[in-house]
N, C-alpha and C positions, 0 to 999 in steps of 0.2 A: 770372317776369314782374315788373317793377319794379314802385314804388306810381303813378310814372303812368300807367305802362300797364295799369294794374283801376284807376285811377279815372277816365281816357277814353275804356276800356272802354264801365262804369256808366252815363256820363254821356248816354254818346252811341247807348245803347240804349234809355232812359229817353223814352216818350210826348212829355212835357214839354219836353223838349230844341229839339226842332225850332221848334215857336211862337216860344220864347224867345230862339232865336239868330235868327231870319227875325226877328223883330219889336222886338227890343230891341239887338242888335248894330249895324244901321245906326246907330240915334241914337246909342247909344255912339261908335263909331266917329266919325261927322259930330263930333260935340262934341270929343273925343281930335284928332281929327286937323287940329283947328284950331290943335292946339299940339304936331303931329307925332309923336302918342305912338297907340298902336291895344290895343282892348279885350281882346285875349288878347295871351299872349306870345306865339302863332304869327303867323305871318305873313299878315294877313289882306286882302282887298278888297272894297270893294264893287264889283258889276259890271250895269253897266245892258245891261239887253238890251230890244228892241221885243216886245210881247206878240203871238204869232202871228194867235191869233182878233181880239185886242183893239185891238191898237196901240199901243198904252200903253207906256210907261217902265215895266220893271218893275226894281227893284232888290236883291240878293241878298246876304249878308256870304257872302266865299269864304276858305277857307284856298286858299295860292296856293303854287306852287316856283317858283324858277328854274330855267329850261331855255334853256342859253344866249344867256342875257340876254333871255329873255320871261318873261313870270310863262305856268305853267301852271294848270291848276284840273281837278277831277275829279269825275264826276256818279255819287258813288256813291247819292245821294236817302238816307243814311241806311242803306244795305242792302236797300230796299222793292224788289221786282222792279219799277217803271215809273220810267222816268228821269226826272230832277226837268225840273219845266218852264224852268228858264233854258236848258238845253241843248238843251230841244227848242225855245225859240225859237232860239235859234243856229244850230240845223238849218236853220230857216226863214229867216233874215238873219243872218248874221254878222257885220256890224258891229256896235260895240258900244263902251261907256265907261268904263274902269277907273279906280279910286278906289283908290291906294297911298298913303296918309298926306295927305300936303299935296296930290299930284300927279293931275292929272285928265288921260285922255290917251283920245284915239280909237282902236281899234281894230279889226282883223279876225280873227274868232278863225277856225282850222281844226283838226281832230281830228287826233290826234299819231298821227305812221306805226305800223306794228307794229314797226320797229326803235328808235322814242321810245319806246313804252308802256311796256314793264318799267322800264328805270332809273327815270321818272320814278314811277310807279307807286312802285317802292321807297324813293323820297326822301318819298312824304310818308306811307309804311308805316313808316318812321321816325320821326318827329315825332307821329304820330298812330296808334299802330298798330292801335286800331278798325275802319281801313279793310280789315285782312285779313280780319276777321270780316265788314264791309259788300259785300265782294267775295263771300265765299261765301255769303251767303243770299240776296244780291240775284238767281243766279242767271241774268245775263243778260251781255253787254258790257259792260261798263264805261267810258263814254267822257270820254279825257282831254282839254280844250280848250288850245290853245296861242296868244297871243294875239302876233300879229305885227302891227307897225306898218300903220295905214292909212294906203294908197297915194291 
């Protein structure tokens, strides 16, 4: 295993992590991509989804892939067996508003076939390869979102 792959291992099993990226990567992000530049070198988004119970705007830093020519995103919550809440509001409403650098755009996300899930699955087992470890503890489905232009 390389040295990025045990130190986004580390990172990305570490307590600490999650607050820090949910809470500090937005404003990151919003400031960077006032001048089209983003707070990792991964390919990240912010992704506004409506709060199920709440109603609310809620907003999420996502690493993203492309999946011919849509950004996808993947709800591993970290490895925790219960899916993160952006994807359970998207269960609930799928529309929704993605943030790629400069770019603000509407969307409708839908969960990717079982003939999408592996490739896409293994494109971001590439870049981040945490998530194979987040897959096997989590324990459950892992669902991949795919955000397709709103109609």
């Amino acid at each position: 295993m390389g040295l990025y792959a045990s130190v986004a291992r580390w990172v990305g099993d570490k307590p600490w992590f999650r607050p820090v990226a949910r809470n500090v990567l937005p404003v990151v992000d919003r400031v960077l991509g006032r001048v089209g530049l983003r707070a990792t070198p991964w390919p990240t988004m912010i992704l506004t989804t409506t709060g199920r119970r709440s109603g609310e705007a809620r907003d999420t830093p996502l690493y993203f892939v492309d999946h011919l020519g849509r950004p996808a995103v993947i709800g591993t919550n970290y490895g925790k067996t219960v899916e993160p809440n952006w994807s359970l509001n998207l269960r609930h409403d799928s529309t929704c508003v993605i943030k790629t650098g400069r770019r603000t755009e509407h969307r409708r996300a839908r969960l990717a076939t079982s003939d999408e899930w592996e490739p896409i699955f293994a494109r971001f087992a590439a870049f981040y390869p945490a998530y194979r470890d987040y897959r096997e503890r989590a324990g459950r489905d892992i669902p991949i979102w795919v955000f397709e232009p709103d109609a």
